[in-house]
C-alpha positions as CSV (number, residue, x, y, z in Angstrom):
1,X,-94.0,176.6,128.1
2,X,-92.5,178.0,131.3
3,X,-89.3,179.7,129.2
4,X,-87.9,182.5,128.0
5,X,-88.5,185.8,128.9
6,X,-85.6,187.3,127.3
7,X,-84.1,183.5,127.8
8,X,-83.9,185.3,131.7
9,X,-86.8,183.2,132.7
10,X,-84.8,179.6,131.9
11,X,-83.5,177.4,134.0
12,X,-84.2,173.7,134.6
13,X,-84.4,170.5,133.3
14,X,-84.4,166.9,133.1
15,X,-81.4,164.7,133.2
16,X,-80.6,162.1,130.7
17,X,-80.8,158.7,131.3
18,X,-77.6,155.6,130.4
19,X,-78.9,155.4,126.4
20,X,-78.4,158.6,126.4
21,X,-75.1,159.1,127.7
22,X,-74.0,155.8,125.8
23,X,-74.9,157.8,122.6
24,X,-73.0,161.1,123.6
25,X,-70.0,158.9,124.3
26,X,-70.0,157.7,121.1
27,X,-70.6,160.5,119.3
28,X,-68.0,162.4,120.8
29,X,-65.5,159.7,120.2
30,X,-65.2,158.7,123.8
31,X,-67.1,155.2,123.7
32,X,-64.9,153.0,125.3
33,X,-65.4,148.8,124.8
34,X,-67.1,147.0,128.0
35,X,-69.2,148.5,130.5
36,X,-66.0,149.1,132.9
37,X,-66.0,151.1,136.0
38,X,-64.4,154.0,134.2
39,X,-68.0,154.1,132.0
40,X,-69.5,154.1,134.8
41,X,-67.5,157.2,136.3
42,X,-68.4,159.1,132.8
43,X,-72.2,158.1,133.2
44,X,-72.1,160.9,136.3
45,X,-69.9,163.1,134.3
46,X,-71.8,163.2,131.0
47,X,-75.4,162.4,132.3
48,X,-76.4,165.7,130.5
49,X,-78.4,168.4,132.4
50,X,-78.3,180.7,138.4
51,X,-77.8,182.4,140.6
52,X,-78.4,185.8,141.3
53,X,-76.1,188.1,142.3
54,X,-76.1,188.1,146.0
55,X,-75.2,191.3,147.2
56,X,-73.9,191.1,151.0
57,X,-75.6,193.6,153.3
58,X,-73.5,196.2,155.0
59,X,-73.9,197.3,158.4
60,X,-74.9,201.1,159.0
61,X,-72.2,202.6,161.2
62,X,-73.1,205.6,163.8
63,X,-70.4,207.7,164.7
64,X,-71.2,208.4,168.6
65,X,-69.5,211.8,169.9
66,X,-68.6,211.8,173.3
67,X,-68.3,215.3,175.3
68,X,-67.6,215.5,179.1
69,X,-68.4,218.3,181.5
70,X,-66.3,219.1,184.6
71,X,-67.3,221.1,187.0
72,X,-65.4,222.4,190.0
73,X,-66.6,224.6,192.2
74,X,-64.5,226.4,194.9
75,X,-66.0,227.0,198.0
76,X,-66.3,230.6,200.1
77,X,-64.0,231.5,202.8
78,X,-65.5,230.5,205.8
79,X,-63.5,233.3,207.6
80,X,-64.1,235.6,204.5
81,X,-66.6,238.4,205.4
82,X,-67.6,237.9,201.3
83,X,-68.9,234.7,199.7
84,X,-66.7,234.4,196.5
85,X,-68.6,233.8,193.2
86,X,-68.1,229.8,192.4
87,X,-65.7,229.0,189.5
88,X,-66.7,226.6,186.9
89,X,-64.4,225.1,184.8
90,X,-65.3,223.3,181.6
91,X,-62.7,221.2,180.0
92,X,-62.6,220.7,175.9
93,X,-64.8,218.9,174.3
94,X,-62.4,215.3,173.3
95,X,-62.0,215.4,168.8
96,X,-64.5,212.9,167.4
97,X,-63.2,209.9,166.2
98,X,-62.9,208.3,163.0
99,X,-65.0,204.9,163.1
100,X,-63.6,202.2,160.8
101,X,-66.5,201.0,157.9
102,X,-67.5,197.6,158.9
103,X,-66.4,194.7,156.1
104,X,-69.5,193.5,154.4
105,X,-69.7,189.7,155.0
106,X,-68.9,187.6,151.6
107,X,-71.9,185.7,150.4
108,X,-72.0,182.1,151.2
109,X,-72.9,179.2,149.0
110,X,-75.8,179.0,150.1
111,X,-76.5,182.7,149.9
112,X,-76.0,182.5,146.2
113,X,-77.8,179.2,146.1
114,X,-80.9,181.4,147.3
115,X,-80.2,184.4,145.0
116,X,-80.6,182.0,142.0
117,X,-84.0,180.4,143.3
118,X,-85.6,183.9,143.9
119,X,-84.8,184.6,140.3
120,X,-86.0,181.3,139.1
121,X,-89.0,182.1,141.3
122,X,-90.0,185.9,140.0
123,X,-90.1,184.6,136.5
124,X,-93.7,184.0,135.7
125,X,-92.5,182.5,132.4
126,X,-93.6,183.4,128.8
127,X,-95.0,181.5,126.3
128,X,-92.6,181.1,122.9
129,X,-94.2,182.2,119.6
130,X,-95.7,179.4,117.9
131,X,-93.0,176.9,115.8
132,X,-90.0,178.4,117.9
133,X,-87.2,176.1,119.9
134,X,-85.3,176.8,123.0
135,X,-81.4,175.8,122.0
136,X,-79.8,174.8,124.5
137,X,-76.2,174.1,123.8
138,X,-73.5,172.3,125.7
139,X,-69.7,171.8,125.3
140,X,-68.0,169.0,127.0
141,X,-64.7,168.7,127.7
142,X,-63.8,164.8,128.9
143,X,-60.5,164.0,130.1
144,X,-59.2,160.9,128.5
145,X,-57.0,158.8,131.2
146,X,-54.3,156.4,129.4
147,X,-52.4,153.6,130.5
148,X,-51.1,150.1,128.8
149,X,-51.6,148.3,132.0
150,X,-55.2,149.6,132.8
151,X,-57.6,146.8,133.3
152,X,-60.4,146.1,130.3
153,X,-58.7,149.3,128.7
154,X,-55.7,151.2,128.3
155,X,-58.6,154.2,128.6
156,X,-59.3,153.5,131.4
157,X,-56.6,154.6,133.8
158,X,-56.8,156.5,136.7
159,X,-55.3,159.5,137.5
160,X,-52.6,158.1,140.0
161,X,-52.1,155.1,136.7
162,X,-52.3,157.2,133.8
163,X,-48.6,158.1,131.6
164,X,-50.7,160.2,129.8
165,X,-53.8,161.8,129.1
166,X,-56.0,164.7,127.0
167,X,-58.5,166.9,127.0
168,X,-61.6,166.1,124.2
169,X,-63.7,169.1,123.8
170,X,-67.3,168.5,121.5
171,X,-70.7,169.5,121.1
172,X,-74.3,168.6,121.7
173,X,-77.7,170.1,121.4
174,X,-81.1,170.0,122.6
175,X,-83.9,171.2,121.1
176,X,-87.0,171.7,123.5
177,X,-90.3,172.6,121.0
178,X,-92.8,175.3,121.9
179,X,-95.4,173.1,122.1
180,X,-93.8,170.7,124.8
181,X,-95.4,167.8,123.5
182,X,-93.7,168.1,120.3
183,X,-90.7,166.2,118.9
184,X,-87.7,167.1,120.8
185,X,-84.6,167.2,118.9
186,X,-80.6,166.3,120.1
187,X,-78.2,166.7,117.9
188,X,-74.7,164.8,118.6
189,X,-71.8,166.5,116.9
190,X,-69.0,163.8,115.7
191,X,-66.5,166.4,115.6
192,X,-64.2,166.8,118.1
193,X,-60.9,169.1,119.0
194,X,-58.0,168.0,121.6
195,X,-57.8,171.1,123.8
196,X,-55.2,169.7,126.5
197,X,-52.2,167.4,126.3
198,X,-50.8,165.4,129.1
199,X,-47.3,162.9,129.3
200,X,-45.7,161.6,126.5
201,X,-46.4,160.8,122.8
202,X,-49.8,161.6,123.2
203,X,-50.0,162.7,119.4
204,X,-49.6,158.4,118.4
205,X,-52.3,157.8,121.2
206,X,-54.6,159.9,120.1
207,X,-54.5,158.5,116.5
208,X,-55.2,155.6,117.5
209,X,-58.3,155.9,120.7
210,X,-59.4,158.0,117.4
211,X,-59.7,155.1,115.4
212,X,-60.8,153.0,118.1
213,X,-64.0,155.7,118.4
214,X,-65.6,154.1,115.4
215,X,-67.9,156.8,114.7
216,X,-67.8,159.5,112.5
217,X,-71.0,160.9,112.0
218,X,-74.0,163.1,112.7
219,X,-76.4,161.6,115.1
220,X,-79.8,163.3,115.7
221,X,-82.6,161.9,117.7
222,X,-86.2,162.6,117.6
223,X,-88.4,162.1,120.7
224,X,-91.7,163.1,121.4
225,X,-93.0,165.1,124.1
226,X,-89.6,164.7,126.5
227,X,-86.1,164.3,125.8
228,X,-85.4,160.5,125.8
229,X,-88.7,158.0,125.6
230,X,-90.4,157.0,128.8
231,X,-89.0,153.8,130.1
232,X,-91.4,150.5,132.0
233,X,-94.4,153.6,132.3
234,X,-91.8,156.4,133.6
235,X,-92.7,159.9,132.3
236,X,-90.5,161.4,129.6
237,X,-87.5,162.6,131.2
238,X,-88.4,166.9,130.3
239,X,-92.0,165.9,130.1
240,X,-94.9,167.9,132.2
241,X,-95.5,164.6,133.9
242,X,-92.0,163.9,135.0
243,X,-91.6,167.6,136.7
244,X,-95.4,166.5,138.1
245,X,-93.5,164.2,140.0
246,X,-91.0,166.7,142.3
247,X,-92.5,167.6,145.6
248,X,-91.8,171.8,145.4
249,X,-90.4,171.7,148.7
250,X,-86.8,172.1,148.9
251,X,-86.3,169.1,151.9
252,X,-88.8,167.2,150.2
253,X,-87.2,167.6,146.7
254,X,-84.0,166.4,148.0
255,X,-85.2,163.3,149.8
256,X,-87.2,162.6,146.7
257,X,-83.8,162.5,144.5
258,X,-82.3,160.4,147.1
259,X,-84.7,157.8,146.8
260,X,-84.1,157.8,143.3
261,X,-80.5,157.5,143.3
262,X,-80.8,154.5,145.9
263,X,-83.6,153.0,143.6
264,X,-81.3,153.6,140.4
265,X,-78.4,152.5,142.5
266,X,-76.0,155.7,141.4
267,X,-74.1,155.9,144.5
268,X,-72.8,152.1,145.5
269,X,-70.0,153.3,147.2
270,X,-71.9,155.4,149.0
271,X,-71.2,158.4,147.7
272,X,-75.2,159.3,148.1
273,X,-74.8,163.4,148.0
274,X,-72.5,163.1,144.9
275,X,-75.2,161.9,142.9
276,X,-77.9,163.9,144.5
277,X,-76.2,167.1,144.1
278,X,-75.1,166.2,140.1
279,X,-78.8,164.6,139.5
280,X,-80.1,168.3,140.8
281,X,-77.6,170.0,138.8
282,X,-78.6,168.4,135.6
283,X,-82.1,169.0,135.2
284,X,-81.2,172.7,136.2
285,X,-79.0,172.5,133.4
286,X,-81.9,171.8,130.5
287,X,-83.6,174.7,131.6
288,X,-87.3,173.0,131.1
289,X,-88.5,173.0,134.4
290,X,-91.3,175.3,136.1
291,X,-89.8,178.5,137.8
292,X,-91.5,177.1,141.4
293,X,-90.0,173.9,140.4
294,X,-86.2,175.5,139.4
295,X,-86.1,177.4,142.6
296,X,-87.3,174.2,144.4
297,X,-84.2,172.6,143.1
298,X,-81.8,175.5,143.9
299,X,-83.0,175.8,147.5
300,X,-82.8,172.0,148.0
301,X,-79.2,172.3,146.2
302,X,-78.8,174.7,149.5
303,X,-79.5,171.9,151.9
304,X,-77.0,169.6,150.9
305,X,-73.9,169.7,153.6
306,X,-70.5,170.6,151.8
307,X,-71.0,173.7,149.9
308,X,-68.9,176.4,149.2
309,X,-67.8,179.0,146.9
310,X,-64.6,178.5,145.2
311,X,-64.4,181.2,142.7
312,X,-66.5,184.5,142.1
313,X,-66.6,187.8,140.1
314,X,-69.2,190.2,139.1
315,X,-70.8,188.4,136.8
316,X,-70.2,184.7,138.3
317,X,-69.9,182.6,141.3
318,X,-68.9,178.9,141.4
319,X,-69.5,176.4,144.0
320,X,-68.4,173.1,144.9
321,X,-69.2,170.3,146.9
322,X,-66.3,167.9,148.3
323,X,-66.6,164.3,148.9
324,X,-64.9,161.3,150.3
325,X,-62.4,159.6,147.8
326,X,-61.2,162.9,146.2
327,X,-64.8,163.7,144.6
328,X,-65.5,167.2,143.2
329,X,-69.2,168.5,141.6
330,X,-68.9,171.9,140.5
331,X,-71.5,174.7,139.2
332,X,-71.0,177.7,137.8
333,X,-74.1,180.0,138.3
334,X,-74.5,183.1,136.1
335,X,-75.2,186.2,138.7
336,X,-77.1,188.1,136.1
337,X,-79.1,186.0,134.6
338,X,-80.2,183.2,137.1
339,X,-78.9,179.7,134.8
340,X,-76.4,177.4,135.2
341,X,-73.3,178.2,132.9
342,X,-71.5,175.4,133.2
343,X,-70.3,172.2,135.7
344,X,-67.5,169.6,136.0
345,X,-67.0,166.5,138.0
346,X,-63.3,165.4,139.2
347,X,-62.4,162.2,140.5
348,X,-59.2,161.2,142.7
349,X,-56.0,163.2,143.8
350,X,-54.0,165.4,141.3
351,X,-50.4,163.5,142.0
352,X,-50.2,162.0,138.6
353,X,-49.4,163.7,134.8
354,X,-52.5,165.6,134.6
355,X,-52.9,169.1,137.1
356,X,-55.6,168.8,139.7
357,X,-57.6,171.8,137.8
358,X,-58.3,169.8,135.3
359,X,-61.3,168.1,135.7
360,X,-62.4,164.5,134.4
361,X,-65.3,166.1,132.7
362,X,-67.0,169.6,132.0
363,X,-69.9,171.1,130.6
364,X,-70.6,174.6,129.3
365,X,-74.5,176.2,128.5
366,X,-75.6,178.6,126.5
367,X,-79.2,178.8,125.8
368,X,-81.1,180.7,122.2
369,X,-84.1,180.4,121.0
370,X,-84.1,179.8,117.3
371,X,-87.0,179.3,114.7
372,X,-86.0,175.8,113.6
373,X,-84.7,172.6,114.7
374,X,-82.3,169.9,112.2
């Protein structure tokens, strides 16, 4: 298996496919009834699966010093019965002076984007002991939209609609076996903690889309060799056969995702980069892929028009892509370490109750490797 060297050697995956994300809805409490548009929105945003640091190059400065010699020289007499002795004058040498450092140029996205694919890259992967996992465990945040009036449900609001809204933060996990064509085990948390509040009385509101949830529960599901069953002869989204499928060249790697957006029709209104760039993002995210393969998909990520970074530090640098109709992906790309720490999808314009950093969903990593699964 093409993991953990330390865990440094991780990062890739598979996405999830709509079962799947129908079952993290529910068990997180955020199934909502009829396959509305607003499902459809959270099918992006909860589709379920590093950089490097990229240091920028400074320019070597040579201080020049600049001396000038003049010479004058005073001719003889010609009436003089004795040829005077020329006079040369030298003037002082000018002080030398002070050059100003030149400003190392800030990384670019797509700087970074390259960082994390030569780390993916280097790893040559090592094999897990016999019997051991690979966790990988995400927290999602989903941002609950509310509003009496909203059609099929008064969850399903829109920002610009919504009178109020909160923040549900919960838990799931993958288990990816040594032997990759193992059982692979996700576990679905029903527990669930409001971390933001948004308008008024959400307290009564939250009781009751609580109730509404229906499911209270553990929820663990047991696939073999992949993490959701193959589908009308598909390979097993994780499987060796379904990363058999990605060309390793970055351009071809990203047409290759566009034709399968179009062919699952993810991007009706258009929005064909959007899904490309949160497809790619996602099987980053599971951290299963080859390392040729995960630095395929971080140099493709690179191609995509739109990038840039919003935030970094020493340890992290996060990038976003824009898109028509108020459309955010996000990644956050560990600088150390070479995974993908954690993403977030926003949809429309922050002029409503809830701030325009908030996004509609978000997921956190964190990847172990443990000697058991549930």
């Amino acid at each position: 298996m093409d993991v953990l060297d330390l865990v440094r050697d991780l990062g890739d995956g598979a996405g999830l496919d709509d079962d799947t994300i129908v079952v993290a809805e529910r068990a997180l409490r955020h199934a909502i009834d009829g396959d509305t548009a607003r499902r459809r929105r959270f099918r992006w945003a909860l589709g379920g699966g590093i950089g490097a640091a990229v240091l920028a190059g400074t320019a070597a400065t040579a201080i020049a010093i600049s001396m000038t010699d003049s010479t004058a020289v005073v001719q003889p007499n010609p009436d003089a019965d004795v040829v005077r002795t020329p006079v040369v004058t030298v003037e002082p040498a000018p002080e030398p002076r002070p050059t100003t450092p030149t400003t190392p140029t800030a990384p670019t996205a797509q700087d970074v984007l390259e960082g994390a694919a030569a780390l993916a890259g280097e790893s040559a992967g090592s094999a897990m002991a016999d019997g051991r996992y690979l966790k990988i465990e995400h927290t999602i945040e989903q941002l609950v939209l509310y509003a009496q009036d909203a059609p099929h449900s008064p969850y399903n609001a829109t920002r610009e609609s919504a009178t109020a809204a909160w923040v549900s933060t919960g838990t799931w996990v993958q288990y990816i076996p040594s032997d990759r064509s193992g059982e692979w085990v996700r576990v679905f948390e029903p527990e669930h903690e409001i971390t933001g509040r948004f308008g008024a009385a959400t307290d009564q509101l939250i009781a009751e889309w609580d109730r509404n949830s229906g499911v209270d529960e553990l929820i663990v599901d047991r696939v073999q060799g992949g993490v959701t069953e193959s589908f009308e002869g598909e390979p097993a989204p994780g499987s060796d056969a379904y990363y058999a499928e990605m060309p390793l060249n970055p351009g071809a790697l990203l047409e290759w995702n566009r034709q399968r957006a179009v062919d699952a029709n993810l991007a009706p209104d258009g929005a064909l980069d959007a899904a490309v760039v949160l497809m790619l993002i996602q099987d980053l995210e599971l951290n299963a892929a080859p390392p040729a393969l995960r630095a395929a998909m971080f140099r493709a990520l690179a191609l995509v028009p739109g990038a840039e970074i919003v935030t970094a530090d020493q340890t992290t640098s996060t990038i976003a892509y824009t898109y028509p109709g108020d459309r955010h992906e996000t990644l956050t790309i560990d600088t150390a370490t070479g995974l993908v720490t954690s993403r977030s999808t926003t949809f429309g314009a922050a002029d409503g109750v809830v701030p325009g950093t908030v996004p509609d969903a978000a997921y956190r990593t964190t990847i172990s490797v443990v000697d058991e699964a549930p």
